[in-house]
N, CA, C and O atoms as CSV, one atom per row, in Angstrom:
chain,resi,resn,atom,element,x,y,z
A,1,UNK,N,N,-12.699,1.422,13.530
A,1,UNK,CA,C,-13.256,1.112,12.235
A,1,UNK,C,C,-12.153,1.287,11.176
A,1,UNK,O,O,-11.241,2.101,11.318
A,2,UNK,N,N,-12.267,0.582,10.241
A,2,UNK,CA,C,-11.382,0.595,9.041
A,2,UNK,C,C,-11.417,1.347,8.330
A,2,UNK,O,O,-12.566,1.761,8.177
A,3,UNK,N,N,-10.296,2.083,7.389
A,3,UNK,CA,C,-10.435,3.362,6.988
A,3,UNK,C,C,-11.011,2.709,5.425
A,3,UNK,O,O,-10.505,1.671,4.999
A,4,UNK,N,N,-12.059,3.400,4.675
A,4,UNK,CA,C,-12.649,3.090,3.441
A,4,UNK,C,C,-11.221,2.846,2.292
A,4,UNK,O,O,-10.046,3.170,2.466
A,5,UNK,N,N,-11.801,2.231,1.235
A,5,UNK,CA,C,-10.997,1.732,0.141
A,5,UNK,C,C,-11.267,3.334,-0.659
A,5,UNK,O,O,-10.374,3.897,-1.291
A,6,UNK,N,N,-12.140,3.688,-0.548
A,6,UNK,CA,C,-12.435,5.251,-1.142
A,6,UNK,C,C,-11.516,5.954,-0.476
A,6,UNK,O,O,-10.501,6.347,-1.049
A,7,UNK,N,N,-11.752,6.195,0.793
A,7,UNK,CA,C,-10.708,6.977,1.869
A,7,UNK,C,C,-9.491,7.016,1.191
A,7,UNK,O,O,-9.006,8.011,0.651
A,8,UNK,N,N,-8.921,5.671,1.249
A,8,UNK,CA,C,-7.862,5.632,1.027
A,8,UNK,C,C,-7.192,6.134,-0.534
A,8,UNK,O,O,-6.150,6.749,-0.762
A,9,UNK,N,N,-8.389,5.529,-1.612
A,9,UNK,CA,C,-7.777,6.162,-2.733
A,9,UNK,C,C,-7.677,7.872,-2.947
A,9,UNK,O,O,-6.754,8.418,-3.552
A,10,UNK,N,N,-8.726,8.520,-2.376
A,10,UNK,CA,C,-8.391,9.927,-2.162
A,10,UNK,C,C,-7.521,10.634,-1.356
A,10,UNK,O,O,-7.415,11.839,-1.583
A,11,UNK,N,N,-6.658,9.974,-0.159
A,11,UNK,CA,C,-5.537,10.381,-0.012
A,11,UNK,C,C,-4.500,10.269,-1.136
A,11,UNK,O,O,-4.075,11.218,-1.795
A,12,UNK,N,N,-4.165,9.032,-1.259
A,12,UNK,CA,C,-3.172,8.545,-2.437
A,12,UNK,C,C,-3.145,9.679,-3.796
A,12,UNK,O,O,-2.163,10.037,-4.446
A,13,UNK,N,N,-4.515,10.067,-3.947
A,13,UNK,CA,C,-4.690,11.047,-5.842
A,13,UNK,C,C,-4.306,12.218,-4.747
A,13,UNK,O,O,-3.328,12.858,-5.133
A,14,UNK,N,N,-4.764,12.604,-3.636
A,14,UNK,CA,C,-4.312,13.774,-3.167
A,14,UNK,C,C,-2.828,13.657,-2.985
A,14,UNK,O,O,-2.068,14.435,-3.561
A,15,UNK,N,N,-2.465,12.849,-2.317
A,15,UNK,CA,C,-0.707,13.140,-2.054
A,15,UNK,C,C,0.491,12.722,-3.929
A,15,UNK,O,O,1.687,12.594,-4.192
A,16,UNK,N,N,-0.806,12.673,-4.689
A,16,UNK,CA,C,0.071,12.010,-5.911
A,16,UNK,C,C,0.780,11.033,-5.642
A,16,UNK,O,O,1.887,11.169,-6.163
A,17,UNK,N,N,0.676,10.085,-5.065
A,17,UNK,CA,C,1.964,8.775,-4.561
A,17,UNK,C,C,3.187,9.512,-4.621
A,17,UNK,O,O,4.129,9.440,-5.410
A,18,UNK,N,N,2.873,10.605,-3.114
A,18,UNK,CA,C,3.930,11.093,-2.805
A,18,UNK,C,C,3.920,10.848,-1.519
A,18,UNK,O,O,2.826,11.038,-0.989
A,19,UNK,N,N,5.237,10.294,-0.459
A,19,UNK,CA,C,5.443,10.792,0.716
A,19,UNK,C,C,5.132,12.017,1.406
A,19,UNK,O,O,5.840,13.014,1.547
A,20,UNK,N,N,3.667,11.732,1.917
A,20,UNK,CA,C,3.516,13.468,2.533
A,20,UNK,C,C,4.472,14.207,4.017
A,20,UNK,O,O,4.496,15.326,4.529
A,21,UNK,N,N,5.212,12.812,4.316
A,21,UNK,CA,C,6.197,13.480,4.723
A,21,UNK,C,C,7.006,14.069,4.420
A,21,UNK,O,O,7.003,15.257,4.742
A,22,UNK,N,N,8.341,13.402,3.477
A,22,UNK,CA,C,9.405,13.934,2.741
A,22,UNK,C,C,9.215,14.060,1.126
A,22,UNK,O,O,10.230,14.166,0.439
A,23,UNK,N,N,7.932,14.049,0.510
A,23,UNK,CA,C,8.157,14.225,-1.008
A,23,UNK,C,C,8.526,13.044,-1.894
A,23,UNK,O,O,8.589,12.929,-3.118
A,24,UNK,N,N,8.776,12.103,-0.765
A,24,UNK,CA,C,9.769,10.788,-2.327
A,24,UNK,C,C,8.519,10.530,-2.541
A,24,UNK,O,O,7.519,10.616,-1.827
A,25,UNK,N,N,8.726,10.143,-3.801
A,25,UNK,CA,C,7.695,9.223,-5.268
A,25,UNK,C,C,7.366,7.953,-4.589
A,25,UNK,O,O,8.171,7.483,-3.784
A,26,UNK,N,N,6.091,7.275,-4.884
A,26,UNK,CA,C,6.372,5.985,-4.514
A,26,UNK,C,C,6.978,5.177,-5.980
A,26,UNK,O,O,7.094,3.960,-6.124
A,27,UNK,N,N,7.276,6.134,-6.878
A,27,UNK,CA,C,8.423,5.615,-8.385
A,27,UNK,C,C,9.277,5.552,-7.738
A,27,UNK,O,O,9.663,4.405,-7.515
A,28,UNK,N,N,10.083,6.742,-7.051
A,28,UNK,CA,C,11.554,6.636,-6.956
A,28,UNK,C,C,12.107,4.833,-5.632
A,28,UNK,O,O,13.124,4.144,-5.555
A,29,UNK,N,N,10.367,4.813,-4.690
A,29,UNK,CA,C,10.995,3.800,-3.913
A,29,UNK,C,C,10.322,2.274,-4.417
A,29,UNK,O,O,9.601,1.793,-3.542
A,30,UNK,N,N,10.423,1.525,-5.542
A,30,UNK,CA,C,9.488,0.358,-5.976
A,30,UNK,C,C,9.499,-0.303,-5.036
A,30,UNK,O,O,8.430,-0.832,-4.732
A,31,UNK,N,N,10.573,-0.529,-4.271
A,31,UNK,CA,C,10.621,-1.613,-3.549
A,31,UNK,C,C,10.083,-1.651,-1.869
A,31,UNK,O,O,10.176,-2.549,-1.033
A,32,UNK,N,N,9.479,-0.248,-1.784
A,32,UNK,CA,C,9.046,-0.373,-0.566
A,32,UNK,C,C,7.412,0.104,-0.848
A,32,UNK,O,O,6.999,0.709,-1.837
A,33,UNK,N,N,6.607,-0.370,0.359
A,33,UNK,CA,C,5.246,-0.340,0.276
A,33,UNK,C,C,4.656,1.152,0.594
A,33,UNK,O,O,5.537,1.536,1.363
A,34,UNK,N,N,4.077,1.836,0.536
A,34,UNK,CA,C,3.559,3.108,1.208
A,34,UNK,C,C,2.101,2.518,1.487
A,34,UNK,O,O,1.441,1.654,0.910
A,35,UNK,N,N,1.843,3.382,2.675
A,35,UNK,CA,C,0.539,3.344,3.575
A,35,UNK,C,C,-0.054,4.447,3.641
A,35,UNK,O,O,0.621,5.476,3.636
A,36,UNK,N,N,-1.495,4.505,3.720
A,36,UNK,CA,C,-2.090,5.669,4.421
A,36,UNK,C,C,-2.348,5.562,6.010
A,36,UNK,O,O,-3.192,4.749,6.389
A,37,UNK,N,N,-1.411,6.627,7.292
A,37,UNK,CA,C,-1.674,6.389,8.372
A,37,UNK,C,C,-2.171,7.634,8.825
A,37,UNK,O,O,-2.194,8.568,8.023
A,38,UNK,N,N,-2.713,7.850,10.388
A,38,UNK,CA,C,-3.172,8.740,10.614
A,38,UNK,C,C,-2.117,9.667,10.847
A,38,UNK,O,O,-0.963,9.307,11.077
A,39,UNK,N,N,-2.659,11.407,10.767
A,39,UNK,CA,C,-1.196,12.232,11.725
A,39,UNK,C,C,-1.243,12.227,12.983
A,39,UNK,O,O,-0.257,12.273,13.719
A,40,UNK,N,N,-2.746,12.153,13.437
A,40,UNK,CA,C,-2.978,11.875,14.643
A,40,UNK,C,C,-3.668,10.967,15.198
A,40,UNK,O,O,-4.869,10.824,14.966
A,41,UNK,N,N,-2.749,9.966,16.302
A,41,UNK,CA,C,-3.325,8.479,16.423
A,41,UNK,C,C,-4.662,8.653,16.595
A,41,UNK,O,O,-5.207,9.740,16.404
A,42,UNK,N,N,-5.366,7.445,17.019
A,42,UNK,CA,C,-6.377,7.402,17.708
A,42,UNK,C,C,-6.155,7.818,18.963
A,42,UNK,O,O,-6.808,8.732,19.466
A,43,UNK,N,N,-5.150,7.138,19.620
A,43,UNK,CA,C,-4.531,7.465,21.435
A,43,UNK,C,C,-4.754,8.997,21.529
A,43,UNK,O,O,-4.878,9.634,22.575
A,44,UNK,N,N,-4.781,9.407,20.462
A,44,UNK,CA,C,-4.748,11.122,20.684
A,44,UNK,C,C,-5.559,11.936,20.039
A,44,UNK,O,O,-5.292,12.945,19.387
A,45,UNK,N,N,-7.195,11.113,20.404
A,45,UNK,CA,C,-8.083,11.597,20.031
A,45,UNK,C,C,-7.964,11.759,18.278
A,45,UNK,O,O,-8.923,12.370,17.807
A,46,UNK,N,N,-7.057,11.358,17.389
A,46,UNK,CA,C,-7.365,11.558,15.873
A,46,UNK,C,C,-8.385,10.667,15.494
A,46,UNK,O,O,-8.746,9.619,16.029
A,47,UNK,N,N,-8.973,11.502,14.048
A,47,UNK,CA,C,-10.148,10.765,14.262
A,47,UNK,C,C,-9.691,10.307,12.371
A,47,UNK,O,O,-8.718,10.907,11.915
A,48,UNK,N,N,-10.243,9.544,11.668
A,48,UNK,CA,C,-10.502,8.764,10.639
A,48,UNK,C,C,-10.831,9.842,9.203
A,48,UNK,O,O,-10.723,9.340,8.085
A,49,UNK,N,N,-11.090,10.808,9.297
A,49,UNK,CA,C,-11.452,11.581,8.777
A,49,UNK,C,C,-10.001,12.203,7.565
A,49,UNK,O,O,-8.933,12.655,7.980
A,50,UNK,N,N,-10.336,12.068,6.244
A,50,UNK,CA,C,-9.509,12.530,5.242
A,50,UNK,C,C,-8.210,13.647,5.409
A,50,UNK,O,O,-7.245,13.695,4.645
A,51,UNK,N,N,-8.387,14.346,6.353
A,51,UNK,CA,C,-7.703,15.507,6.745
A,51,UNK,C,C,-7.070,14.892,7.817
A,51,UNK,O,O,-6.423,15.874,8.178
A,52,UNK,N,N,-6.781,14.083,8.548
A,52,UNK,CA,C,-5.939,13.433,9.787
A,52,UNK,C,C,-5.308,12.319,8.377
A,52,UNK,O,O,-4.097,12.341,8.599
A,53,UNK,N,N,-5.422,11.816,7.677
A,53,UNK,CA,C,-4.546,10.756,7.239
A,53,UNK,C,C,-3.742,11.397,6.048
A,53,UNK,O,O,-3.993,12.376,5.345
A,54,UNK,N,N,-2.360,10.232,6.065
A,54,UNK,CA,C,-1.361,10.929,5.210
A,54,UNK,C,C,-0.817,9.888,4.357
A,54,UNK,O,O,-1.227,8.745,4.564
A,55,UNK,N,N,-0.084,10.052,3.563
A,55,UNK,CA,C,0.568,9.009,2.796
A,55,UNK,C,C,2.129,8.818,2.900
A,55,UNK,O,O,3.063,9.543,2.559
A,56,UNK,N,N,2.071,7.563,3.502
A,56,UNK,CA,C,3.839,7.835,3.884
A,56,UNK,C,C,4.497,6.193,3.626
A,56,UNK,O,O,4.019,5.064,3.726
A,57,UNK,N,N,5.971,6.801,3.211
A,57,UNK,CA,C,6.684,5.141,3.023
A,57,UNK,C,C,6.533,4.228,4.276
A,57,UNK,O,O,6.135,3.066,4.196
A,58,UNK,N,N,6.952,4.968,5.676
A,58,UNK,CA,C,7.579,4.613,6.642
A,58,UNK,C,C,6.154,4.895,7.920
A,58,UNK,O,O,5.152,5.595,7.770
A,59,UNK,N,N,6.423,4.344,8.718
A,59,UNK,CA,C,5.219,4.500,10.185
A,59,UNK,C,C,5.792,5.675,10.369
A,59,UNK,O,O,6.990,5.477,10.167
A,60,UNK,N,N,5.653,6.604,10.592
A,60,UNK,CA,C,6.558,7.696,11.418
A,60,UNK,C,C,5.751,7.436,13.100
A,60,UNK,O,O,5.836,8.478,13.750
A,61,UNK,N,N,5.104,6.423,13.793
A,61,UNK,CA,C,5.340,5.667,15.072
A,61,UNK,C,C,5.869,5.307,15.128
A,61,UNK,O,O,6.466,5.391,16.200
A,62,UNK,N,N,6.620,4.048,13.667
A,62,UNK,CA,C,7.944,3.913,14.174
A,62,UNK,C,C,8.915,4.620,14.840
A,62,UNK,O,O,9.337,4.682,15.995
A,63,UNK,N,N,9.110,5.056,13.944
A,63,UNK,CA,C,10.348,6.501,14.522
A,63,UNK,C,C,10.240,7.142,15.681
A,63,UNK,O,O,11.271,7.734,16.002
A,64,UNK,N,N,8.990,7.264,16.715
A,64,UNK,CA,C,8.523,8.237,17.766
A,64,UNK,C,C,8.287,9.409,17.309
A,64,UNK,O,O,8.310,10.061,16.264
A,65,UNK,N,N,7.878,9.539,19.217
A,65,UNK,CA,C,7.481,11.715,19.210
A,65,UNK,C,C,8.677,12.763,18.491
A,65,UNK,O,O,8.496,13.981,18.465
């Protein structure tokens, strides 16, 4: 299921359009997009829920384990 447009704006006011990985602004990066993804996939039992999702520039799946 798709994560809510609500969902999503209450991560975003929670992380301040901040990288909850590393802290950057989404000011300091204009030119790149930020997402809300989970910390823990689905593959691994994460579930959809406000407290599993984060706000980040980058997939950190990209990157791997």
């Amino acid at each position: 299921m798709p994560i809510s447009a609500a969902v999503r704006r209450l991560v975003r006011q929670r992380a301040d359009n901040r990288c909850e990985y590393c802290g950057l602004s989404q000011d300091d990066l204009p030119l790149v997009t930020f997402h809300v993804e989970h910390v823990i996939s689905h593959q691994h039992d994460g579930s959809d829920d406000e407290s599993n999702l984060c706000l980040s520039w980058t997939s950190r799946s990209e990157l791997g384990p």
